[in-house]
C-alpha positions as CSV (number, residue, x, y, z in Angstrom):
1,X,10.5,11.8,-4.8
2,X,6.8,12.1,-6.0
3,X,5.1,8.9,-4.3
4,X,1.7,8.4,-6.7
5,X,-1.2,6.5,-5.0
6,X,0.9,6.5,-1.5
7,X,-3.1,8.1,-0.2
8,X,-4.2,4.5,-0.5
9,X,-1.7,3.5,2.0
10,X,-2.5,6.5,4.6
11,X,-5.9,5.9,3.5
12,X,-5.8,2.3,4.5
13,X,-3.9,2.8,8.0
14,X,-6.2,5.6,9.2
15,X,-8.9,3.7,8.7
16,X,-7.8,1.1,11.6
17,X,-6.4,4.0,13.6
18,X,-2.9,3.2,13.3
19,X,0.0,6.1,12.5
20,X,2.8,5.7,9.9
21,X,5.0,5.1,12.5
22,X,3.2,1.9,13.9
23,X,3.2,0.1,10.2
24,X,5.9,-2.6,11.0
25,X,6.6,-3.3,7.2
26,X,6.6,-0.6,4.1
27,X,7.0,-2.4,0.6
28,X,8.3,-0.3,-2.2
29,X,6.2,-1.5,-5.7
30,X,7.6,-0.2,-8.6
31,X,6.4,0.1,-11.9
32,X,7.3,1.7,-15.3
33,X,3.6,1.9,-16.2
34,X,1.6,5.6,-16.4
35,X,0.1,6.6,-13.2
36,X,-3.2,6.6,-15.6
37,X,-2.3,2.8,-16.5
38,X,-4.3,0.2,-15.1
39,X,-1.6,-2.1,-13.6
40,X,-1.2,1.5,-11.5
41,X,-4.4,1.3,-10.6
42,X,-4.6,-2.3,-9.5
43,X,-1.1,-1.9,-7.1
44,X,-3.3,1.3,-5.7
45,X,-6.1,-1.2,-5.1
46,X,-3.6,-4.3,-4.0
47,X,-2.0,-1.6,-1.3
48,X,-5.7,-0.8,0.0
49,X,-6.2,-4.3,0.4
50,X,-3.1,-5.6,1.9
51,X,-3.5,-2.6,4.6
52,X,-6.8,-3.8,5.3
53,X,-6.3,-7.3,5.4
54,X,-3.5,-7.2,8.1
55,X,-4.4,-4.4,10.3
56,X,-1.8,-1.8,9.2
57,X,1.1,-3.9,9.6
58,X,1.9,-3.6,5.6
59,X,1.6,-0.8,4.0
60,X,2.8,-0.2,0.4
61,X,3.9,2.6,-1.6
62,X,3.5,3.1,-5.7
63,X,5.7,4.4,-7.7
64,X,5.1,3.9,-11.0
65,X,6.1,6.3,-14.6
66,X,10.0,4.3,-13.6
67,X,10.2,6.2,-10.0
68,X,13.2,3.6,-8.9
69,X,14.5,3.2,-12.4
70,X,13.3,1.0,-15.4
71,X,12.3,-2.6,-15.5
72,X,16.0,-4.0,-15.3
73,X,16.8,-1.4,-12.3
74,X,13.8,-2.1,-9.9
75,X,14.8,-6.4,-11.0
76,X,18.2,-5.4,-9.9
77,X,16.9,-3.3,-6.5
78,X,15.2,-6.5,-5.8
79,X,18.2,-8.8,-5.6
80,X,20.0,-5.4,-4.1
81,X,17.8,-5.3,-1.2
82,X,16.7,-1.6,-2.4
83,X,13.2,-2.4,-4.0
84,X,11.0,-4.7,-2.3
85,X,8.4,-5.3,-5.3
86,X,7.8,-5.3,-9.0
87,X,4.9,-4.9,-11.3
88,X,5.4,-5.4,-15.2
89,X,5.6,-7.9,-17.6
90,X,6.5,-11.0,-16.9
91,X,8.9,-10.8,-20.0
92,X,11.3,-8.5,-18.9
93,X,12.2,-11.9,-16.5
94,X,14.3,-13.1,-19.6
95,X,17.5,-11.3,-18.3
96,X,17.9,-14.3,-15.9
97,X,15.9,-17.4,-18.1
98,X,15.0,-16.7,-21.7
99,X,11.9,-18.9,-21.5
100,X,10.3,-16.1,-20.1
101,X,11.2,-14.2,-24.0
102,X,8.9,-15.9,-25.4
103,X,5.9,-14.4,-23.9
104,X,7.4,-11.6,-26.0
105,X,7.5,-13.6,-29.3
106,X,4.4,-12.6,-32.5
107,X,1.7,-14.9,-32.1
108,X,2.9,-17.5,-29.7
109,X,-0.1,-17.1,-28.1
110,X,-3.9,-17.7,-30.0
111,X,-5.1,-14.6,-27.7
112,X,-5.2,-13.5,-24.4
113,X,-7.0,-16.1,-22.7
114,X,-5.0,-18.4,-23.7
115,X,-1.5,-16.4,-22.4
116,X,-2.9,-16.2,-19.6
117,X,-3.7,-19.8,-18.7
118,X,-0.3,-20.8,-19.3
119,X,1.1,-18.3,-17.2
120,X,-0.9,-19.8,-14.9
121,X,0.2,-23.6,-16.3
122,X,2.3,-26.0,-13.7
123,X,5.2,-25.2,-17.1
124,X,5.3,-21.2,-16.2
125,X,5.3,-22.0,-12.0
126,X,8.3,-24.4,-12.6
127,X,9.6,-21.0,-14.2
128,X,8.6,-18.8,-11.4
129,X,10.0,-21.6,-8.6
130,X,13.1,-21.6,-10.5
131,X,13.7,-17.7,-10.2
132,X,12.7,-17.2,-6.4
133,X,15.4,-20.0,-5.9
134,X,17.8,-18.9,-7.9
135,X,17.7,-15.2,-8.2
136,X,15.7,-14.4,-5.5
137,X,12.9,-13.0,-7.0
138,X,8.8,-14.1,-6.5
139,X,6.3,-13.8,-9.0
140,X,3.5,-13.9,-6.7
141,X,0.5,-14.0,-9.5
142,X,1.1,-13.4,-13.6
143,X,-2.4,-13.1,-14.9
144,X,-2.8,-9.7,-14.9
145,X,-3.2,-9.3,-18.6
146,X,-1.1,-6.6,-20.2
147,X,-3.8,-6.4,-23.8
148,X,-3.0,-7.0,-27.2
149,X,0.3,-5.2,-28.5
150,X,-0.4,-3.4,-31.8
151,X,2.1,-1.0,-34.1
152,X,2.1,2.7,-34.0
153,X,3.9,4.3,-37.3
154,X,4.5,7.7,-39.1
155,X,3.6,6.0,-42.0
156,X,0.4,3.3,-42.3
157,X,1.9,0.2,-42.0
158,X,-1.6,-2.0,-43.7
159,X,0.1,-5.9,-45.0
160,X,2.9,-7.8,-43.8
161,X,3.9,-6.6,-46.9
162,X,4.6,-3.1,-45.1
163,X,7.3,-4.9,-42.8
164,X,9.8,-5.0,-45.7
165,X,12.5,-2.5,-44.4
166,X,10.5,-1.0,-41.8
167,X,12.5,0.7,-39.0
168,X,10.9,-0.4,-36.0
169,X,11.6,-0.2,-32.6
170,X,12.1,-3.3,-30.8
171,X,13.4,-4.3,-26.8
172,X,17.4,-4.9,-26.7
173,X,16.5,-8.6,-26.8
174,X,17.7,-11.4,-29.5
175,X,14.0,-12.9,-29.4
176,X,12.2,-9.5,-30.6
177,X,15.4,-8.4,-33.0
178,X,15.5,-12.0,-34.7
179,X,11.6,-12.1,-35.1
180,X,11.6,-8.7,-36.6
181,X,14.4,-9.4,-39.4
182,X,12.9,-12.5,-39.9
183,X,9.5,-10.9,-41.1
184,X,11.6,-8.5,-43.3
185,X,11.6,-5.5,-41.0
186,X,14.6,-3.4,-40.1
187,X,14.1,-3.7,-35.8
188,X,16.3,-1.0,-34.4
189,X,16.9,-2.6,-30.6
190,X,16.5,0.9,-28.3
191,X,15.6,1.1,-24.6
192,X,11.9,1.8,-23.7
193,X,13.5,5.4,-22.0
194,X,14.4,6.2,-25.7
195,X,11.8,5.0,-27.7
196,X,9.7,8.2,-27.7
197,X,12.4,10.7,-28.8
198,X,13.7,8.0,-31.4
199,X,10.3,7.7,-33.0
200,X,9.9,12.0,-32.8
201,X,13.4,12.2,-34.5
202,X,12.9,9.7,-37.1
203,X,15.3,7.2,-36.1
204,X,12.8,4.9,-35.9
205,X,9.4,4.7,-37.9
206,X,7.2,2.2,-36.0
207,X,7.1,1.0,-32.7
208,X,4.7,-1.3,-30.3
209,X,2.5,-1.5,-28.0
210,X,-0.3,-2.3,-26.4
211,X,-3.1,0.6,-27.2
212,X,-4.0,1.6,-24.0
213,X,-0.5,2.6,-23.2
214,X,0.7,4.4,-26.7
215,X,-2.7,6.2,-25.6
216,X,-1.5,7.1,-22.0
217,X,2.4,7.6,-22.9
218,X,0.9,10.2,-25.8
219,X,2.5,8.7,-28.8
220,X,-0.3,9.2,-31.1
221,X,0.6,13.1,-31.2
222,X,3.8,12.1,-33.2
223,X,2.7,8.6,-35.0
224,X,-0.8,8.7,-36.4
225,X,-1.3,5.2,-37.9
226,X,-2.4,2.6,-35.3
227,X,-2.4,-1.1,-36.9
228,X,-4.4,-3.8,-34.5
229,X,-2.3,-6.7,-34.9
230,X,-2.8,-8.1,-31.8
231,X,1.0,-9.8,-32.2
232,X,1.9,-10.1,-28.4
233,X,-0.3,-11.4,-25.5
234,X,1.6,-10.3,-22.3
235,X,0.7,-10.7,-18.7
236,X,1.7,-8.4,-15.8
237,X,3.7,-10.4,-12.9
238,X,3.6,-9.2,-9.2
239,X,6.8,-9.4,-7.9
240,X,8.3,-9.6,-4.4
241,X,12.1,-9.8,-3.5
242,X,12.6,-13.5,-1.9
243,X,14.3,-12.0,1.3
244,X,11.6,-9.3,1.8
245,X,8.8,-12.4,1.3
246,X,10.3,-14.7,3.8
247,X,10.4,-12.2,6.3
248,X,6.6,-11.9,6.5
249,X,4.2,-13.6,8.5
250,X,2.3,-17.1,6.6
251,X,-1.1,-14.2,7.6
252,X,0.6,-11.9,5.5
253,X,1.6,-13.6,2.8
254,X,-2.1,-15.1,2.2
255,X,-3.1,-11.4,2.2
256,X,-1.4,-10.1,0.0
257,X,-1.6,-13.6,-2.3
258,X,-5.2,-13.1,-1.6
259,X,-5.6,-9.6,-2.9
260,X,-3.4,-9.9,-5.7
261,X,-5.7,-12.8,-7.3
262,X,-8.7,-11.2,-6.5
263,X,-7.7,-8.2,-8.1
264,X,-6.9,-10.0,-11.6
265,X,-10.7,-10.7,-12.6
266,X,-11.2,-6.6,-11.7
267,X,-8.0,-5.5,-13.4
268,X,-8.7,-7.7,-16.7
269,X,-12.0,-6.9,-17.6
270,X,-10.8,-3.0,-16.8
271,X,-8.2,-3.5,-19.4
272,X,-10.8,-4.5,-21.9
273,X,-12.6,-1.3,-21.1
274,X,-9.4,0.9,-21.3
275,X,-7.7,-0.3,-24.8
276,X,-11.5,0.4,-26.2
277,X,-11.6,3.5,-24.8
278,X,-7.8,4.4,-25.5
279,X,-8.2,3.3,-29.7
280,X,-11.5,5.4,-29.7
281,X,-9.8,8.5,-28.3
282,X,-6.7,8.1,-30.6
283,X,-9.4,7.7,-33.3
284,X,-11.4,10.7,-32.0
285,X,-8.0,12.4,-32.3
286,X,-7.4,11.8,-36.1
287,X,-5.5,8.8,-35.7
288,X,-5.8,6.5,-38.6
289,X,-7.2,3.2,-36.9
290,X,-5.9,0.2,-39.6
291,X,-6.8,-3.7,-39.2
292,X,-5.0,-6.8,-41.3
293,X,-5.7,-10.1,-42.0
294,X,-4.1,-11.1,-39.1
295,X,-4.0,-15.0,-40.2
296,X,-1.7,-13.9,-42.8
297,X,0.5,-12.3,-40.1
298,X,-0.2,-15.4,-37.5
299,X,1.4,-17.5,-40.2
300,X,4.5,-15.4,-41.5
301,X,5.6,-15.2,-37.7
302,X,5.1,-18.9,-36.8
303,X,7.3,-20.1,-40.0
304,X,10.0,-18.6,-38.3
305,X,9.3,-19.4,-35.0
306,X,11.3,-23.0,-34.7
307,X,14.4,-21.1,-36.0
308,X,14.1,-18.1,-33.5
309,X,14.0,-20.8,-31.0
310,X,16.7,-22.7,-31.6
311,X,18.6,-19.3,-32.3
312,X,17.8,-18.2,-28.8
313,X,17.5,-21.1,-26.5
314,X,14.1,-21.6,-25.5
315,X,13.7,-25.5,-24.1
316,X,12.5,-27.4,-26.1
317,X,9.2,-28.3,-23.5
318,X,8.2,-24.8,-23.4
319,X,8.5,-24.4,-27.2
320,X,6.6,-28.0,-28.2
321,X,3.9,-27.5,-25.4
322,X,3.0,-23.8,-26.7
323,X,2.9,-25.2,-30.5
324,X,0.7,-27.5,-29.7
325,X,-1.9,-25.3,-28.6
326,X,-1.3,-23.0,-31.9
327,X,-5.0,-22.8,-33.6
């Protein structure tokens, strides 16, 4: 198996003179992300760190582009005792509570900022308290920001208007399917593995994303209508099996907590960089680039949103604190 940004690790230990063999802990991160994709990049720089801060005696290896399996998998490895960390959005966390869904909900969110300060919210760490208890899995940080998700289409999707019927691809999840039918789409649930194909083949039309990685993953060579809706604010989560946690030192721990925080300013204003860089490429590439009144789309989505929440089983605190910060 291909380990991707592993150097940082070797890099790290020969730096304090230390072999492979003397490293007393090796975490596994996993991620589904692009080696190109800047939540890569930031484990790479979280594994330099970690190495440095405690003299060698954690090392980690990335493997991103779904090394150890897709999101579900590596959340499964954790609780298995075969993957020691996690990476990605914090929304794939709704296989065990379905507040965390709503991160994945249109324009719950008034923008980035704002997702990411209640991620950060006592609400969201009463969410990540519950899991580690519960299903033994950490979030140590979740303010990585994950960027704006946008549509990709074979065919220019310009109004809300263009949702009616539209076959779009949408996670396997009751929060994105009932959204999507809502709005007057046609949301064909498919796994992320199969999204690329189905969009190649026709079997969906649409799918979503944010820019940076429709750039990375190449899907502009088979869909050339991007459309900046700006309809999902996601963070990324770092995630650490509770078992694996416990069994480091208090040092450790504040190392790697350290490192992961001080790596979110970097990471965030990178990502700003990257999705600017990504829709001017895709652009440069003969992409069609389309923008909407997003208000019109804000408000279409939010009519709907009580009865998606009722329909899914969001509590009712998360769903009255988020609307009340709705602009």
């Amino acid at each position: 198996m291909k380990q991707i940004g592993t150097f940082y690790v070797a890099a790290g230990v020969a730096a304090l003179g230390l072999s492979a063999a003397e490293a007393q802990t090796v975490l596994k991160v996993g991620l589904i992300d692009p080696p190109a994709h800047i939540d890569v990049k930031a484990s790479e720089m979280l594994a330099e760190k970690v190495a440095e801060a405690t003299d060698g005696a954690v090392t980690m290896e990335i493997y991103p582009a779904a090394q150890l399996g897709f999101a579900n998998d590596m959340l499964s490895g954790m609780r298995l005792g075969t993957v020691e960390m996690f990476v990605g959005a914090t929304t794939w966390l709704g296989a065990f509570d379905k507040d965390w869904w709503i991160s994945g909900t249109p324009y719950v969110f008034n923008n980035q900022d704002q997702a990411r300060t209640v991620h950060e919210s006592e609400l969201f760490q009463g969410l990540a308290d519950k899991l580690a208890e519960e299903q033994g899995i950490r979030v140590l940080v979740q303010n990585w920001d994950r960027g704006p998700r946008n549509f990709i289409a074979t065919e220019p999707v310009e109004t809300i208007d263009d949702l009616s019927g539209l076959k779009i691809r949408v996670p396997p999840q009751d929060s994105w399917i009932q959204n999507f039918e809502l709005a007057g789409a046609a949301p064909v649930p498919m796994p992320l593995s199969e999204t690329f194909t189905g969009l190649q083949q026709g079997i969906v039309t649409a799918t979503e994303q944010a820019s940076n990685w429709l750039y990375a993953n190449k899907y502009h060579t088979i869909a050339e209508n991007l459309t900046r809706t700006g309809h999902n604010y996601e963070e990324t989560g770092v995630m650490i099996a509770e078992p694996v946690w416990q069994s480091l030192t208090t040092e450790q721990q504040d190392a790697i907590m350290s490192a992961a925080e001080e790596i979110s300013s970097w990471h965030n204003e990178q990502l700003v960089t990257e999705i600017e860089g990504a829709e001017q490429a895709m652009a440069d590439e003969g992409v069609n680039v389309l923008d909407v009144d997003v208000e019109k789309w804000k408000s279409q989505f939010r009519e709907n949103f009580d009865q998606v929440a009722t329909s899914v089983g969001y509590s009712s605190d998360l769903v009255e604190d988020l609307k009340s910060q709705w602009d």
